[in-house]
VEXGUKOL-207434 format. One line per 3 residues: number of its first residue (from 0); their letters; for each residue x negated, y, z of N, C-alpha, C. Coordinates in steps of 0.001 Angstrom, whole numbers. Each point is the difference from the previous one (the first is absolute). Layout:
NUM) A) X,Y,Z,X,Y,Z,X,Y,Z ~ ...
***
This chain:
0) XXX) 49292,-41383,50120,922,53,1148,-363,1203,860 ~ 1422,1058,190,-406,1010,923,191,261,1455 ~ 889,-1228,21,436,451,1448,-972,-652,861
3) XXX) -121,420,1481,-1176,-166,999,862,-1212,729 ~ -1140,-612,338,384,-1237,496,-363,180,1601 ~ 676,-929,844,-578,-132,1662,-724,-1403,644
6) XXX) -953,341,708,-786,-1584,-95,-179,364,2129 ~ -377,-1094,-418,-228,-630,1862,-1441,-267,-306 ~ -762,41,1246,-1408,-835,-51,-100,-518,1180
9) XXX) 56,-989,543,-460,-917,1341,-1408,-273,-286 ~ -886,233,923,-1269,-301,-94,-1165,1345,86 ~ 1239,1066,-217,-569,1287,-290,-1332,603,1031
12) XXX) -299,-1048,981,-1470,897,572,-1353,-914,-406 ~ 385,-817,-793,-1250,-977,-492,-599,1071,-843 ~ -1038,-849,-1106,-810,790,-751,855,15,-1346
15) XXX) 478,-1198,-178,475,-6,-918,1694,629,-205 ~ 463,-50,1023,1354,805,472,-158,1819,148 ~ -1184,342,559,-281,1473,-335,-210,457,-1599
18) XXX) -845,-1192,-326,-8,597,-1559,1214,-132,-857 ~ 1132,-837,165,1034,231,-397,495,1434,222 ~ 171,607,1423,785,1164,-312,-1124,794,-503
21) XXX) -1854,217,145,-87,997,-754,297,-224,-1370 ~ -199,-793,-1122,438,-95,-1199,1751,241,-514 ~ 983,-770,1193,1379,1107,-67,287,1045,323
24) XXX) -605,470,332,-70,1266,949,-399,1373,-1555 ~ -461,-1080,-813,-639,1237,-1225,928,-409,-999 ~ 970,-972,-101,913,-725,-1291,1406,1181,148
27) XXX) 127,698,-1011,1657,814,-121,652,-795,-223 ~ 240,-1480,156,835,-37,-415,818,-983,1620 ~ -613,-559,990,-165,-174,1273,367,523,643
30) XXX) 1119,-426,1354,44,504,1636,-814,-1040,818 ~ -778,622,1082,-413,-1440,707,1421,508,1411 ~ 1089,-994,478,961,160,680,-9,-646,1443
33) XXX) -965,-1399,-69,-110,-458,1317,-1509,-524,-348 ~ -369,-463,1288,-1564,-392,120,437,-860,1418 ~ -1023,-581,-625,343,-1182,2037,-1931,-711,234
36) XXX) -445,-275,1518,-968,-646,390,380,-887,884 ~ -866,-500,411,-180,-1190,911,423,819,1092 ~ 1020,-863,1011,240,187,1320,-1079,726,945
39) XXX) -971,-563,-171,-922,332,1350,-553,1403,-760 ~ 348,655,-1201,-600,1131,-323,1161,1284,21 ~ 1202,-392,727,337,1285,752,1329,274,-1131
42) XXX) -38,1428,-248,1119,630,-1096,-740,1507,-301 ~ -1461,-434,-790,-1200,1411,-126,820,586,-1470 ~ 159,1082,-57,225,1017,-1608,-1426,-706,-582
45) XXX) 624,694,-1113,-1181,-830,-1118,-1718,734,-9 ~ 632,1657,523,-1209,621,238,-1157,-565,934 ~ 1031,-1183,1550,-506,238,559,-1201,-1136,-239
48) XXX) 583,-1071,-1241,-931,-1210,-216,-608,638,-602 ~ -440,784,-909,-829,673,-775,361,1515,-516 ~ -872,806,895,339,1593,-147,-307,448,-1915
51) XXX) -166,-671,-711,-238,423,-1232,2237,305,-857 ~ 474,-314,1006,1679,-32,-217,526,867,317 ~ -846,1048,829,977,1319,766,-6,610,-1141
54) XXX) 1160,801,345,496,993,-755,690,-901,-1141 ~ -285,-1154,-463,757,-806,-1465,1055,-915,657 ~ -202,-499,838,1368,-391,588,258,3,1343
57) XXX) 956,15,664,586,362,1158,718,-1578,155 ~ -355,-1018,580,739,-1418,3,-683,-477,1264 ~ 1192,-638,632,-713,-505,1402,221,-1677,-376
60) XXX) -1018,-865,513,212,-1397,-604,541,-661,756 ~ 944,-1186,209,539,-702,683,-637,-1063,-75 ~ 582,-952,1143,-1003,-1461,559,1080,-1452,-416
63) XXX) 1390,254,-488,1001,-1090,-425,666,845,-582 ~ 447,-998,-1369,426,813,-903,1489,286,-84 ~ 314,783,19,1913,812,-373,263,-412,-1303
66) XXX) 694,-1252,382,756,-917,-1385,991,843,-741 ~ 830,996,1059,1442,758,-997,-1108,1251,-727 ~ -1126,454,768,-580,1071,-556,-641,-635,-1860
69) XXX) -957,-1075,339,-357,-386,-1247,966,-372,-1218 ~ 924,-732,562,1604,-188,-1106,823,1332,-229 ~ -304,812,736,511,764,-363,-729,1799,-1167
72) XXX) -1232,-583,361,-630,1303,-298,-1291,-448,-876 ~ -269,-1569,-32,-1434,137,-677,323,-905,-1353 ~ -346,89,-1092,-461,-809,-736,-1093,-729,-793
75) XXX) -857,-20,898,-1509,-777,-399,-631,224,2103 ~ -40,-1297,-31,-1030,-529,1613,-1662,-433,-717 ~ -808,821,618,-1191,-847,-8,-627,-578,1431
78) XXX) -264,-917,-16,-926,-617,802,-953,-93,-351 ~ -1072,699,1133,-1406,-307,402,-437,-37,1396 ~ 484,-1836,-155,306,-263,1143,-1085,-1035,-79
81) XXX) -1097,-640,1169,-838,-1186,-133,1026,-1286,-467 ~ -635,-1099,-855,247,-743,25,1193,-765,743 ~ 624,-549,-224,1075,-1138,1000,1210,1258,839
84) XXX) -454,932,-397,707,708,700,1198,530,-830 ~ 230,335,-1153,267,255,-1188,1502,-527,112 ~ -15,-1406,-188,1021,-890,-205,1060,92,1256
87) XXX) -396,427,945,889,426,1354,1431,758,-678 ~ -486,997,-986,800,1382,-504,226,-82,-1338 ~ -470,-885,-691,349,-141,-1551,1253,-365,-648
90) XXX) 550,-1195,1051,1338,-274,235,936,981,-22 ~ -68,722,1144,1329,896,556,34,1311,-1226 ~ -1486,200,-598,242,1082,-1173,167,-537,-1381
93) XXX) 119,-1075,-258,124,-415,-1039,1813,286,-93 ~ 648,-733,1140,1580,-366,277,440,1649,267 ~ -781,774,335,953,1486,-174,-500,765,-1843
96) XXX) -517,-860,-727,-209,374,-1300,-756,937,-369 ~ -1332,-123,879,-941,786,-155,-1199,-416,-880 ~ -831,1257,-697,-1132,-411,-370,-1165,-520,772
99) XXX) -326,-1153,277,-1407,-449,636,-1256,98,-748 ~ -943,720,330,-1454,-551,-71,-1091,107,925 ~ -245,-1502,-92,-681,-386,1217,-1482,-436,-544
102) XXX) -913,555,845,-1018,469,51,-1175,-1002,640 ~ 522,-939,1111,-237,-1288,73,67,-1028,-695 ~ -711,-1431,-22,-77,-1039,-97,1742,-1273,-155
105) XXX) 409,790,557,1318,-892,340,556,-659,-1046 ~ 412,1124,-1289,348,-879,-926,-541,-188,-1084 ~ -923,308,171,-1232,-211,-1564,-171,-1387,-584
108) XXX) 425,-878,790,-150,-1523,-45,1640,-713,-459 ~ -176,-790,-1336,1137,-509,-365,80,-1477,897 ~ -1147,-89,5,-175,-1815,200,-54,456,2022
111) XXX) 901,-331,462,44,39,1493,-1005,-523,733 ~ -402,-1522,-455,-993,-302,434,-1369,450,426 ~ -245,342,-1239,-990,1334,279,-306,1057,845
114) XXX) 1449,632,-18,-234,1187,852,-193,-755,1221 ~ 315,-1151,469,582,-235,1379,-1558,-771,596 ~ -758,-272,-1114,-1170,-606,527,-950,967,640
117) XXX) -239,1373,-917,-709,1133,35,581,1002,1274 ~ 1368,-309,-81,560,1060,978,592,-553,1252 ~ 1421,225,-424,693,-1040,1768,1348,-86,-1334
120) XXX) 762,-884,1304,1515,-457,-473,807,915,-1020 ~ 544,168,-686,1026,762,-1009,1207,-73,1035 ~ 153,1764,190,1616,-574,454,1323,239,-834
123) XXX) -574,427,-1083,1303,18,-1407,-424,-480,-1066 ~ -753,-1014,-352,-416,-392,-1406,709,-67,-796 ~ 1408,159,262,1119,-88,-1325,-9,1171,-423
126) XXX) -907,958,424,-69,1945,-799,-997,-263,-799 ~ -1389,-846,-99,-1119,-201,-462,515,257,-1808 ~ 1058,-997,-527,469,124,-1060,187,1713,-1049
129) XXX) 622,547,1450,497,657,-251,-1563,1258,-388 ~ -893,148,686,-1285,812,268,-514,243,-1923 ~ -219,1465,-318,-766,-36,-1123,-1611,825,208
132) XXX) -923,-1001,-20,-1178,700,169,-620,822,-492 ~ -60,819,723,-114,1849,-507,-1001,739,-1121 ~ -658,-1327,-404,-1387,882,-818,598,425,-1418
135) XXX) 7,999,-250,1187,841,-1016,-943,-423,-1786 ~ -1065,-51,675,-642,-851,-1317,73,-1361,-931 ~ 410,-333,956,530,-1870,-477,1601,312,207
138) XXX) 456,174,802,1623,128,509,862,1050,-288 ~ -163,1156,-779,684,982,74,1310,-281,-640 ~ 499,-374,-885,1280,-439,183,869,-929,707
141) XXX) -786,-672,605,404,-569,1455,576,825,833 ~ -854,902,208,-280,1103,730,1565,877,225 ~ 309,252,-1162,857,744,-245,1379,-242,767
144) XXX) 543,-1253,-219,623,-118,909,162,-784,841 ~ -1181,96,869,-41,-326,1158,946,78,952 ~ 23,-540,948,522,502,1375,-931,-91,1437
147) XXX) -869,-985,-163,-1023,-45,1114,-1500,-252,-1089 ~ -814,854,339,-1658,91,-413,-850,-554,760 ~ -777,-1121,-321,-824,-499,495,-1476,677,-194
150) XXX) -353,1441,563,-1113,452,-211,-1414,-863,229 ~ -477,-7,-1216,-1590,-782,-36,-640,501,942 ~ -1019,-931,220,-1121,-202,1294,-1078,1442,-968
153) XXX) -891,-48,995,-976,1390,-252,-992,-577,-974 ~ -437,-1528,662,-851,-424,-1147,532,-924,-1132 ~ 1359,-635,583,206,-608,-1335,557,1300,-1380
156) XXX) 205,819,702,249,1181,-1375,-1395,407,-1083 ~ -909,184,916,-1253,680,-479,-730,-1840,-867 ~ 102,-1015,283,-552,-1311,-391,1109,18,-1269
159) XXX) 1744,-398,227,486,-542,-941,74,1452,-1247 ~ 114,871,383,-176,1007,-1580,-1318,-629,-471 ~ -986,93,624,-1864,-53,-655,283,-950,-1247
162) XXX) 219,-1719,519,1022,-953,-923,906,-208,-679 ~ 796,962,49,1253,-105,-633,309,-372,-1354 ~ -424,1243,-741,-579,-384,-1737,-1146,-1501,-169
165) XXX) -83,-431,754,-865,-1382,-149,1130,-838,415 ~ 492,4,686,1003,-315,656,1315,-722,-959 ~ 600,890,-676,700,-128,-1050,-181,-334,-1475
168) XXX) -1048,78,218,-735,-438,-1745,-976,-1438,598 ~ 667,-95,845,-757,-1819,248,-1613,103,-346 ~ -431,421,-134,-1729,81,-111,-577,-432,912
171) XXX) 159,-17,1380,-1325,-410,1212,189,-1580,128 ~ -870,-427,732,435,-1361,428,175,132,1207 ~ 321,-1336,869,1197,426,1106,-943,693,1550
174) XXX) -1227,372,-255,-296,316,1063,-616,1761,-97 ~ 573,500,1319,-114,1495,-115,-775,243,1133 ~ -1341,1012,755,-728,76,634,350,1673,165
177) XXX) -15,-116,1587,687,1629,69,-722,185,1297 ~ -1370,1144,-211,152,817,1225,574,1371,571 ~ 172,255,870,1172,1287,533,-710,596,967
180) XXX) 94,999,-346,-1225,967,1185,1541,1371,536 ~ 286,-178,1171,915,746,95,-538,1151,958 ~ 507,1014,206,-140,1158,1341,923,-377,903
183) XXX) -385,807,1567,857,-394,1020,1446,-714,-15 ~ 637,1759,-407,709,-243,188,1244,-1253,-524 ~ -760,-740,-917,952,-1321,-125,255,-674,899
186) XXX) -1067,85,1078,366,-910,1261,1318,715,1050 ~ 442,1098,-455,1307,941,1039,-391,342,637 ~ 1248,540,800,-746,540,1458,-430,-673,1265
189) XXX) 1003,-1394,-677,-440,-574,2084,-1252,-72,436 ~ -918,384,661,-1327,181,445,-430,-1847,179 ~ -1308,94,-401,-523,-1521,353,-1355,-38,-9
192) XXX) -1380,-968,599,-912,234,2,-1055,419,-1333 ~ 1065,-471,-980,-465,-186,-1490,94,1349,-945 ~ 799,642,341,71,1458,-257,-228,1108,953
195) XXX) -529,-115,631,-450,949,910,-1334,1003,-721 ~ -538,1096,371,-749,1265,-710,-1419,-1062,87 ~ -591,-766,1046,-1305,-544,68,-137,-689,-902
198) XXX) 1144,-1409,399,-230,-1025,-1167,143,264,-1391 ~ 562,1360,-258,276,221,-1599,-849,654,-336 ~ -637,1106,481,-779,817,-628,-2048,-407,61
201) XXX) 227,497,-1657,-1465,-674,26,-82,-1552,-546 ~ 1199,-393,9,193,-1689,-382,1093,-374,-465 ~ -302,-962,-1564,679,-408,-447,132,-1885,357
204) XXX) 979,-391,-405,277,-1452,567,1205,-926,-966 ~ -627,-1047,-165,1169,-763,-515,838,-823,1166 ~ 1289,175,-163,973,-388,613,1010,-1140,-46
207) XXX) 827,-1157,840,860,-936,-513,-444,-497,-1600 ~ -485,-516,440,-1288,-559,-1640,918,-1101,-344 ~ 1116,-325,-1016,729,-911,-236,1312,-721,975
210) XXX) 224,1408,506,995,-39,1279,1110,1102,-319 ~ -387,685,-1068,723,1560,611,1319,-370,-825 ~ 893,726,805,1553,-42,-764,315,428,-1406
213) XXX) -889,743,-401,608,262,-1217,-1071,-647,-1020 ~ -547,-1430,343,-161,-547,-1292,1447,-1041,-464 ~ 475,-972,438,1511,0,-67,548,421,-1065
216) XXX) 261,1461,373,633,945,-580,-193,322,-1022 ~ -1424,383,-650,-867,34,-1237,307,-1294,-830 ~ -294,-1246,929,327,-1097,-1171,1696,77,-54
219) XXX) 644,-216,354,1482,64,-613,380,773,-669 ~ -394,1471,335,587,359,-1337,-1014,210,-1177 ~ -1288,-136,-169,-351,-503,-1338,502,-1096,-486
222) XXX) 352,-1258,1110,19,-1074,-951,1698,-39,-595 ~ 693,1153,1157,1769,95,-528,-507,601,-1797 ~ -735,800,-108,-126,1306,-927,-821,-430,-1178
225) XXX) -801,-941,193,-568,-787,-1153,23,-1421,-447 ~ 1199,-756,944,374,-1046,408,-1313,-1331,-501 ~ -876,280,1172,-854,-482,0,-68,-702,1454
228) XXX) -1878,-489,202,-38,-878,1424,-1265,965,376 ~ 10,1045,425,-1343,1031,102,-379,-171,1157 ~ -1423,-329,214,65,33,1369,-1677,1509,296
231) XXX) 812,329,1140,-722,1515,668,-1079,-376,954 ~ -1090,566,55,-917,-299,891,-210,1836,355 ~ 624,65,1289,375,1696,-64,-1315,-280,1473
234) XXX) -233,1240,8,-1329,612,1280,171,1103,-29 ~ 493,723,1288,248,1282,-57,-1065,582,1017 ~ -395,917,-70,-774,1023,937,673,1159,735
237) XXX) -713,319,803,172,1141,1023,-1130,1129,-303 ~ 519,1271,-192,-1025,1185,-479,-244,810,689 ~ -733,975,299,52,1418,1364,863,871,-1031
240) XXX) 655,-11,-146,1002,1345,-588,1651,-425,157 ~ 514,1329,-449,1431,-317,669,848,-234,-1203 ~ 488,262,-970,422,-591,-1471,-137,-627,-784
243) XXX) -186,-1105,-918,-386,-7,-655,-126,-1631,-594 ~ 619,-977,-879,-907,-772,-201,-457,-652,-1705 ~ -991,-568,225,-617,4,-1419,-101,-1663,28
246) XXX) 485,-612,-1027,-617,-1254,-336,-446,-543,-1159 ~ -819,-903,-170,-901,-274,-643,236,-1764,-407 ~ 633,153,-1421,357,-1437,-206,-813,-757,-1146
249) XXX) -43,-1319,119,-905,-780,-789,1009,-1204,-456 ~ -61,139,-1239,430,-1031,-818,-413,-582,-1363 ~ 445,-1199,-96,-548,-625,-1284,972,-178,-1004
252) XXX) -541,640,-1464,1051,-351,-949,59,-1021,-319 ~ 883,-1075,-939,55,-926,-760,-822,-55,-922 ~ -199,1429,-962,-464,57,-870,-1023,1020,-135
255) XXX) -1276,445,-570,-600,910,-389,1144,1364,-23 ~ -605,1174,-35,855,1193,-534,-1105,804,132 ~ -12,1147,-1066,-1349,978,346,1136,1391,794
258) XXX) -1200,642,138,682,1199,678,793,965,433 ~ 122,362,-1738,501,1047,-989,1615,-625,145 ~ 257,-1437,100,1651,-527,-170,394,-52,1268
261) XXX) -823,-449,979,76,110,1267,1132,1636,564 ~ -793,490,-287,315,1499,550,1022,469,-897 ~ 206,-336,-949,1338,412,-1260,865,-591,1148
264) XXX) -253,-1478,62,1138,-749,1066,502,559,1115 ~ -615,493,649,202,923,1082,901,1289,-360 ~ -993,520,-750,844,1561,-374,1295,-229,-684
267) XXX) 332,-961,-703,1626,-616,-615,558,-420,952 ~ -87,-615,1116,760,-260,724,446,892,1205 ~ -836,936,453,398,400,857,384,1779,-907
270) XXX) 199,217,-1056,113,980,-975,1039,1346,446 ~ 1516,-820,824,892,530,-9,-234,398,1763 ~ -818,-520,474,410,94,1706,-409,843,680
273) XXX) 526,996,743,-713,961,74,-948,259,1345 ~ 62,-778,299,-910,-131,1403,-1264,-1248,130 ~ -364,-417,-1742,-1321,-683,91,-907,891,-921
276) XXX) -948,-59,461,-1196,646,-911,-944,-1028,-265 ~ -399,-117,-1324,-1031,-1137,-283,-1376,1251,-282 ~ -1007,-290,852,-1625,551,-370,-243,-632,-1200
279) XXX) -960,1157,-777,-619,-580,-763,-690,-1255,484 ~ -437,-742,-1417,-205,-1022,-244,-1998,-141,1027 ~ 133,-951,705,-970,147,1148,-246,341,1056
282) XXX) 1038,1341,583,488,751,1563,193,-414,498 ~ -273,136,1278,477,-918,1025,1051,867,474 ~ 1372,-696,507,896,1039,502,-515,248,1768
285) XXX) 363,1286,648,-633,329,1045,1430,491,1071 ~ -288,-217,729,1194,627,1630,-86,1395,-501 ~ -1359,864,169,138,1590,-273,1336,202,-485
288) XXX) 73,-596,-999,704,978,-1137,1322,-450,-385 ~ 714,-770,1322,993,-705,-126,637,316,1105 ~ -389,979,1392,47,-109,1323,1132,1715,114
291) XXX) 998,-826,257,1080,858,586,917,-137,-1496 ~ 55,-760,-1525,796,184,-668,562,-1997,102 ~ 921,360,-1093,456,-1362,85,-663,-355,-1165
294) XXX) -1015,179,-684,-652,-803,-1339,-467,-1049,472 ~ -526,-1394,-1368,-540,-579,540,-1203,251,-1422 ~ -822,-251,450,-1587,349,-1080,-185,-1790,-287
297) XXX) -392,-415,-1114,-623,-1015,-262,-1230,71,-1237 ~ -1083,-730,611,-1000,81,-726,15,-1653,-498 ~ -953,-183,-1470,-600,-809,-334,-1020,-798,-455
300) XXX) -887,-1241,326,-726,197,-721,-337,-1609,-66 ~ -176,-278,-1754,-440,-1155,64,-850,-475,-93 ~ -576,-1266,839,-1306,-575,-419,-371,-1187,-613
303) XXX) -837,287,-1004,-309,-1669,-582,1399,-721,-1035 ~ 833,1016,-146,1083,-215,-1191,1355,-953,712 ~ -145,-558,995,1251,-421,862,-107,370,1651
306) XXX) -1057,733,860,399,146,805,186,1644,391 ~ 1041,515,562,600,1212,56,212,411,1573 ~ -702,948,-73,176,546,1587,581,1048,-314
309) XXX) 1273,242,1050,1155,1116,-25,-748,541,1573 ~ 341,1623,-83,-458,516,1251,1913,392,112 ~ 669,545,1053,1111,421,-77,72,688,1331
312) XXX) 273,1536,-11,337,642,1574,1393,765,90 ~ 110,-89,769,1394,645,376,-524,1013,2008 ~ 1524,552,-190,-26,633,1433,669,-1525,1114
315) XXX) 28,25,604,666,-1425,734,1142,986,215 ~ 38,893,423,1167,620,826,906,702,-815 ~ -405,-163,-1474,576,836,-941,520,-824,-776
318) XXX) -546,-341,-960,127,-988,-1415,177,-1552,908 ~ -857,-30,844,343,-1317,1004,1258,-115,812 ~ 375,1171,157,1281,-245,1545,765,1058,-543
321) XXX) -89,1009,661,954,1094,-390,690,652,-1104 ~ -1150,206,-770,-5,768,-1054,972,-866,-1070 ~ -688,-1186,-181,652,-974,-748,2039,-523,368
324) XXX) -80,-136,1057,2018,289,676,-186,1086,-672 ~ -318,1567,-198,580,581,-347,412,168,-1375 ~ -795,-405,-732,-402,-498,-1167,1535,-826,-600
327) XXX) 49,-923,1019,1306,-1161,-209,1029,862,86 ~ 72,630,1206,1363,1511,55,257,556,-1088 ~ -1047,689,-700,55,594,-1212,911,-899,-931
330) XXX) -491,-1429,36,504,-316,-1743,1140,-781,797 ~ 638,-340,931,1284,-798,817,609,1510,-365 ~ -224,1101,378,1233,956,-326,-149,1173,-1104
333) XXX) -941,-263,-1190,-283,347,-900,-63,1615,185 ~ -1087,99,903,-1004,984,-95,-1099,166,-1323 ~ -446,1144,357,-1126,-307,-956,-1118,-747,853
336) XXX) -815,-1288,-618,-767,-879,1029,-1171,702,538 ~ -266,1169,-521,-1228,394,218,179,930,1436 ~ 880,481,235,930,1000,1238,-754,-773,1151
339) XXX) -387,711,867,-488,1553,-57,-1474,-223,-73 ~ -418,-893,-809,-1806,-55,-383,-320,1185,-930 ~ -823,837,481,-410,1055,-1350,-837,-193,-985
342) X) 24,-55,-1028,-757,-247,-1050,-273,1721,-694
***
């Protein structure tokens, strides 16, 4: 497909809303046409949220969005918008026949209940149906024709690839052990005592220890995807760095398997995709070498002939949030998927 497409971004002074336009900002095949923030943050050009934009675009952002402008001029909206906030605007762009992908929590959840325990009230659950969850690895013909994207969480992306090929070949038994060591910036921008330069630097910390929102999320869609009863014992951490997260999963097979099939398993399944890399057999996958692309690295290694520790890192802001919507853009309007990642 050659012709250039026009997209909206609401959310555009977050972390994850800046890295949207720098990654469109490098795609030929992209206009970015409107941008919008939060009320109390004014109507700043994009330079002025982050001077790394001068000279590449000239766009001043608005604070409520111009309904005839988007129906009339855009075809693909992303939101990266916090949580609960999402669903305010998903509505009104769905009904002018736009592309959605949303970057929040909102519709990642089929089972309402769920979301509504973890989050607050649904105020459209009759769209939930409609939501295809964005991980282009399990879903890509889903994907395709979409109309609203339910972009994966930062860690359930980097956890459910690690599993996946176990996942589908029914091998584990139903319990999965996941720690998540993330960098700052997963926590955003809103300032809080917990991300601040003191408390982070110099110290690492485990966080919402069997609380955090995106275990939920992890179990539903493994158990949608391997139609199983899996249950997640997720622990995520807080790191002194600003990108990055790596997790480290533990599971038990059913059965013995030595090494050598192990890692065939891996490398066959993920064969065609072009944004997983499997380490040799023993590597641990690392943030370094994953930080600013959308790959995700997975290492393996088994012990004692049924138990298998997966390491798995990704960028949060890339392969976790951003990078990955763009990813969905690509194959919703049959780009090439890899645009504009350089290889």
């Amino acid at each position: 497909m050659d012709q250039k497409i026009k997209v909206g971004i609401f959310g555009a002074s977050g972390y994850a809303g800046q890295k949207l336009v720098e990654i469109l900002l490098n795609h030929t095949s992209v206009e970015i046409i409107e941008c919008y923030v939060a009320p109390d943050e004014g109507t700043p050009y994009l330079e002025e949220i982050n001077p790394k934009f001068k000279k590449r675009i000239n766009l001043k952002c608005k604070n409520s969005p111009d309904w005839e402008r988007i129906e009339k001029n855009c075809d693909c909206v992303f939101l990266a918008l916090p949580h609960i906030v999402s669903m305010n605007f998903v509505p009104e762009i769905l009904k002018l026949g736009k592309i959605v992908i949303d970057l929040s929590a909102d519709y990642r959840f089929k089972n309402v209940e769920i979301y509504e325990k973890w989050y607050t009230k649904h105020k459209n659950p009759e769209i939930l149906k409609e939501a295809v969850y964005g991980l282009p690895e399990m879903n890509r013909e889903k994907i395709k024709n979409a109309k609203l994207v339910a972009n994966p969480g930062c860690y359930p992306t980097s956890i459910i690839l690690g599993v996946l090929p176990l996942v589908k070949n029914n091998l584990i038994s139903n319990k999965i052990i996941a720690n998540s060591v993330s960098g700052v910036s997963g926590a955003g921008k809103s300032p809080s005592t917990s991300n601040i330069f003191v408390e982070c630097n110099e110290n690492i910390k485990a966080y919402k220890i069997g609380e955090h929102r995106h275990q939920p999320e992890i179990e539903e869609i493994l158990n949608e995807f391997g139609d199983k009863n899996y249950k997640v014992i997720f622990v995520p951490h807080l790191a002194p760095y600003n990108q990055g997260i790596l997790s480290t999963i533990y599971v038990e097979l059913k059965e013995k398997m030595n090494p050598e099939d192990i890692q065939n398993l891996y490398i066959e399944f993920y064969k065609n995709e072009p944004f997983i890399r499997i380490m040799d057999y023993g590597i641990s996958a690392s943030t370094k070498n994953v930080y600013d692309t959308n790959f995700c690295d997975i290492g393996i290694k088994l012990i004692e002939g049924k138990n298998i520790v997966i390491t798995s890192a990704i960028d949060n802001l890339v392969k976790g949030a951003s990078g990955q919507a763009v990813q969905n853009m690509n194959i919703i309007f049959g780009f090439r998927e890899t645009a504009p990642f350089i290889f």
